[in-house]
C-alpha positions as CSV (number, residue, x, y, z in Angstrom):
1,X,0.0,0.0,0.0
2,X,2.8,2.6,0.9
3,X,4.8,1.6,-2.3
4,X,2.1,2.4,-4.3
5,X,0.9,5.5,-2.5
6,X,4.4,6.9,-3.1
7,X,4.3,5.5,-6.3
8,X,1.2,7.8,-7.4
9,X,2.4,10.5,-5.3
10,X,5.7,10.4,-7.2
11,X,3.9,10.0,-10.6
12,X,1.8,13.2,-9.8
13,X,5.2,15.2,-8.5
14,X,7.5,14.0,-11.5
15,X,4.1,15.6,-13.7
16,X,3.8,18.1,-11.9
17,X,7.9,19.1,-11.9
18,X,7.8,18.7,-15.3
19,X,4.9,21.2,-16.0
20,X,6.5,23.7,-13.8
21,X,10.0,23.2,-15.2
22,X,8.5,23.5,-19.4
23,X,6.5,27.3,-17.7
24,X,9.8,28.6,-16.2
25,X,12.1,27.9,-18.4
26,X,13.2,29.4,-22.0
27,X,13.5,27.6,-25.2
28,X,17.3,28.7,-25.4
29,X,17.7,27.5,-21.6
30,X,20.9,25.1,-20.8
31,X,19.1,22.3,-19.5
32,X,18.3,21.5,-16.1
33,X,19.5,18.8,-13.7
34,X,17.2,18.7,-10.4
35,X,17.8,15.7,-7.9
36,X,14.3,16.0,-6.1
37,X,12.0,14.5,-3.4
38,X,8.8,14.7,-2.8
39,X,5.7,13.8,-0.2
40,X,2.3,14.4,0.4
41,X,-0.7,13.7,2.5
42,X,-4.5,14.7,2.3
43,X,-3.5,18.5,3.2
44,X,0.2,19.0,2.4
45,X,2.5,18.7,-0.6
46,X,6.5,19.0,0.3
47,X,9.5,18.9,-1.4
48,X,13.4,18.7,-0.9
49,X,15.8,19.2,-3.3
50,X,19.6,18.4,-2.9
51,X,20.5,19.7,-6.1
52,X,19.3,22.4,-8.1
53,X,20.3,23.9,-11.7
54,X,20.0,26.9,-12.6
55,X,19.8,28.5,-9.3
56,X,20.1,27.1,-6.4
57,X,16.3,27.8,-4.5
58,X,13.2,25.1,-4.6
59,X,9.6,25.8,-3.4
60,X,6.8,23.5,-2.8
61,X,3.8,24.0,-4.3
62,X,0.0,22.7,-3.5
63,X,-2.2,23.4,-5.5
64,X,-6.3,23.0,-3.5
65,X,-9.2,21.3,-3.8
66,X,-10.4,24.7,-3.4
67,X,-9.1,26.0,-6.6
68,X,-6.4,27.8,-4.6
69,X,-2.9,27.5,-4.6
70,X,-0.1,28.2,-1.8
71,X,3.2,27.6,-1.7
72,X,5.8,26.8,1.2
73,X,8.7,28.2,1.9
74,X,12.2,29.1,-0.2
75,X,15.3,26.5,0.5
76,X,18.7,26.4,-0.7
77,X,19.4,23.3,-2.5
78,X,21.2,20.9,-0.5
79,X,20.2,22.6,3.1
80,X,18.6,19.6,4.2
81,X,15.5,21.8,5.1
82,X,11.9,20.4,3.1
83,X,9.6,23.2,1.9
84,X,5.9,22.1,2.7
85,X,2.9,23.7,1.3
86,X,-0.1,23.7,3.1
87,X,-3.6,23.3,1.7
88,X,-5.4,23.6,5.6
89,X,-3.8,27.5,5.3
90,X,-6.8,28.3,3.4
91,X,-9.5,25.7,4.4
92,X,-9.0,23.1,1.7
93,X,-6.9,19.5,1.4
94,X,-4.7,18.6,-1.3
95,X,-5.3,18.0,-4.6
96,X,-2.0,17.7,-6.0
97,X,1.6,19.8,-5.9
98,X,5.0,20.4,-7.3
99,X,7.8,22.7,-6.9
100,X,9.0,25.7,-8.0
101,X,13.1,26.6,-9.1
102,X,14.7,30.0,-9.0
């Protein structure tokens, strides 16, 4: 059961980091190398990222059943600090996340 929750959970993220990734990032862009972790339950989406190029900051990202979208907190890459985004922050759960590079 845990192997495949992670499983989806990873599936969603890996979309998810791929959708925000193709958004942020120009054509003529060098092209990125992310080592990235994710996790989520019901209400919270967070991410860690031990490598990040270019820059060197990650942000989770949840978006709400509510339609809304929040976002955790800034990290340096490699910090060994997780950035969680909270969906109860505005009354909602978790309908699916990703993370943001700068």
């Amino acid at each position: 059961m845990l192997k495949m929750r992670t499983f989806a959970a990873t599936a969603v993220a890996a979309a998810s980091l791929t959708l925000a990734v193709a958004a942020a990032t120009p054509a003529s862009a060098t092209t990125t190398n992310n080592t990235c972790s994710t996790w989520n339950d019901g209400n919270t989406f967070g991410a860690y990222c031990s490598e990040v190029s270019p820059g060197n900051y990650f942000q989770a990202v949840a978006h709400c059943n509510n339609g809304q979208t929040v976002y955790g907190l800034w990290h340096t890459a490699g910090g060994k600090i997780w950035s969680y985004a909270f969906c109860t922050s505005v009354n909602s759960s978790l309908a699916g996340g990703g993370i943001r590079f700068q």
